[in-house]
C-alpha positions as CSV (number, residue, x, y, z in Angstrom):
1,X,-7.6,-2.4,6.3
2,X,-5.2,-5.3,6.8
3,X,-4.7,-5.7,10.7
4,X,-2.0,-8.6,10.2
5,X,0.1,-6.6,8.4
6,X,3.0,-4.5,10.6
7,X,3.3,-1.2,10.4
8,X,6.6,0.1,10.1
9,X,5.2,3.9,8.6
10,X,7.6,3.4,5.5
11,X,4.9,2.9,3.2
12,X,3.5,5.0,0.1
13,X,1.0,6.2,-2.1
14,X,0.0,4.2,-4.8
15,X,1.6,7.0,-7.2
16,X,5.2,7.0,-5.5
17,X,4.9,2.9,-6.4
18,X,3.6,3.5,-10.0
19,X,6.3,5.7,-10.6
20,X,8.9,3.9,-8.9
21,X,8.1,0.6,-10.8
22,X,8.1,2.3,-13.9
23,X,11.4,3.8,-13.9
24,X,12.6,0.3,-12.4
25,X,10.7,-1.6,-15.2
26,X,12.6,0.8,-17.5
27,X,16.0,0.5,-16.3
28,X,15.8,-3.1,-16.5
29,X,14.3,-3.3,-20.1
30,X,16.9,-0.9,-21.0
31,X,20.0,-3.3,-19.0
32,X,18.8,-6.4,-20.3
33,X,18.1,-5.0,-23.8
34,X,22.0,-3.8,-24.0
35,X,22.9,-7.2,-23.0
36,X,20.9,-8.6,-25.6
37,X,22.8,-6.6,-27.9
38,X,25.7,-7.5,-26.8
39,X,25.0,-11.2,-27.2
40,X,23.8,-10.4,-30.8
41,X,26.6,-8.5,-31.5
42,X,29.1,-10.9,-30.4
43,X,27.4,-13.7,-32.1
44,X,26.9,-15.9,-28.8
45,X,23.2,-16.2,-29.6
46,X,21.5,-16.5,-33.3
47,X,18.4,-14.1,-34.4
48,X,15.8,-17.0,-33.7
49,X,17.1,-17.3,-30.2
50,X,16.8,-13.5,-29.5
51,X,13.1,-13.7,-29.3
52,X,13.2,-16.1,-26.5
53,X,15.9,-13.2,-24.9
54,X,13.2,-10.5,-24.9
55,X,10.2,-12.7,-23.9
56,X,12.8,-13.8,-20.8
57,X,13.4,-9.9,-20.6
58,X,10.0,-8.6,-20.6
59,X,9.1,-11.2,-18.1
60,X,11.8,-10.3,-15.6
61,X,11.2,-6.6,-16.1
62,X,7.4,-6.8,-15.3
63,X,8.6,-9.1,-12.1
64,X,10.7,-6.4,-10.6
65,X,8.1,-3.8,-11.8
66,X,5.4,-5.8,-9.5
67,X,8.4,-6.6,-7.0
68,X,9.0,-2.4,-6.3
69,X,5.5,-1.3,-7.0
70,X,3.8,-4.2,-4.1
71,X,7.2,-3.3,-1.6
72,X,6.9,0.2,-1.8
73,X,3.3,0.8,-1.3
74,X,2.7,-2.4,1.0
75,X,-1.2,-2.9,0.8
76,X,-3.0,-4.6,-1.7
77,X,-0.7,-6.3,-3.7
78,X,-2.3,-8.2,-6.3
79,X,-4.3,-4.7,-7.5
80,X,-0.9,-2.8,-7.3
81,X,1.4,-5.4,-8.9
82,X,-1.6,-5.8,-11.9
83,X,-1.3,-1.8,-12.1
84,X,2.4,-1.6,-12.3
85,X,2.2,-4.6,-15.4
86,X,-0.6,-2.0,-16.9
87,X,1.7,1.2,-17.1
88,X,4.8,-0.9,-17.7
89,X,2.7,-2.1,-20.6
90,X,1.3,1.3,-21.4
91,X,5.3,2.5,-21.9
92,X,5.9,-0.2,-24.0
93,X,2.8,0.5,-26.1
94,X,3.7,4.2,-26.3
95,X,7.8,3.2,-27.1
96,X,5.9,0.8,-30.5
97,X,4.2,3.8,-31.2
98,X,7.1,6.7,-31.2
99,X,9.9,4.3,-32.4
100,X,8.3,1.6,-34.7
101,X,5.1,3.7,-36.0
102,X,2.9,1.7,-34.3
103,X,3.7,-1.3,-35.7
104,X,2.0,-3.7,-32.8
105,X,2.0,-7.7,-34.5
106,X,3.1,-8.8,-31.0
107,X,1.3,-6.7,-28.2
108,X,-1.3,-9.4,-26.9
109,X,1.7,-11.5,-26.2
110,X,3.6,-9.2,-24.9
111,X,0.6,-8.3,-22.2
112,X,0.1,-12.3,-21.7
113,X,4.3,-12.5,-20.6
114,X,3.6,-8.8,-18.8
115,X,0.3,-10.1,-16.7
116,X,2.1,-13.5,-16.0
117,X,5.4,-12.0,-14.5
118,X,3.1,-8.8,-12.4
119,X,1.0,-11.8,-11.1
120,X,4.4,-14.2,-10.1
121,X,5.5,-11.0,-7.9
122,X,1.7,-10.6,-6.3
123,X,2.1,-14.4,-5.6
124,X,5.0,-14.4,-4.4
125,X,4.8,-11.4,-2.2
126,X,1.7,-12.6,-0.3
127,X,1.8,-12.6,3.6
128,X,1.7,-15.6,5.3
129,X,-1.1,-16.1,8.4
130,X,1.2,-14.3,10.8
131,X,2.8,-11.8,8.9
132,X,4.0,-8.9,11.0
133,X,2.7,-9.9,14.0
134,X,5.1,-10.5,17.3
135,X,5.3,-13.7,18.1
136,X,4.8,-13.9,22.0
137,X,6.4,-16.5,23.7
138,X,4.6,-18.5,26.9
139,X,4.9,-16.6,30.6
140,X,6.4,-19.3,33.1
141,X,5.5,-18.5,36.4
């Protein structure tokens, strides 16, 4: 058990964060694909510039996926932020699968940009040496 860490009872299970990340993960896919779209559509970027987009996109959805998943569960943030990147990639896989017929020429890639933005969140989100404790100032007497 982590003793530095301050307990504020507004933590959860490691399901609650799974799911939560997923649907955030989700959300943002499905936002930053539409804007994607958009660009496409309006001509603002070309076709070989809309790869870059999605590898930008998948990256920024995995981040917030590790972001939500490591602040709602609080405790071992590396293993939950790696676990939110593994079901966000497990949607995506199962998405290929329904939508494209499996068609996966790009998934080891896709798990390389996935693993990279899960472990920038885990990094980021790590507690300093004297996180959530109260800092006691010095009795003059």
């Amino acid at each position: 058990m982590i003793t530095s860490m301050k307990h504020t009872g507004k933590a959860k299970s490691v399901l609650e964060g799974m799911v939560l990340s997923s649907m955030v993960s989700i959300f943002v896919t499905a936002i930053l694909s539409l804007m994607i779209a958009t660009l496409l559509n309006k001509e603002r970027i070309t076709w070989e510039q809309a790869g870059y987009w999605i590898m930008g996109m998948l990256f920024v959805a995995s981040f917030t996926a590790g972001k939500t998943a490591i602040i709602t569960v609080k405790r071992q943030r590396l293993a939950v932020s790696i676990m939110a990147g593994a079901t966000y990639w497990g949607l995506l896989l199962c998405t290929t699968a329904l939508f494209f017929g499996g068609d996966y020429d790009t998934i080891w890639e896709t798990a390389a940009i996935i693993t990279a933005g899960c472990g920038t969140a885990s990094l980021i989100y790590i507690p300093g040496k004297r996180a959530g404790r109260k800092k006691s100032g010095k009795v003059y007497r």
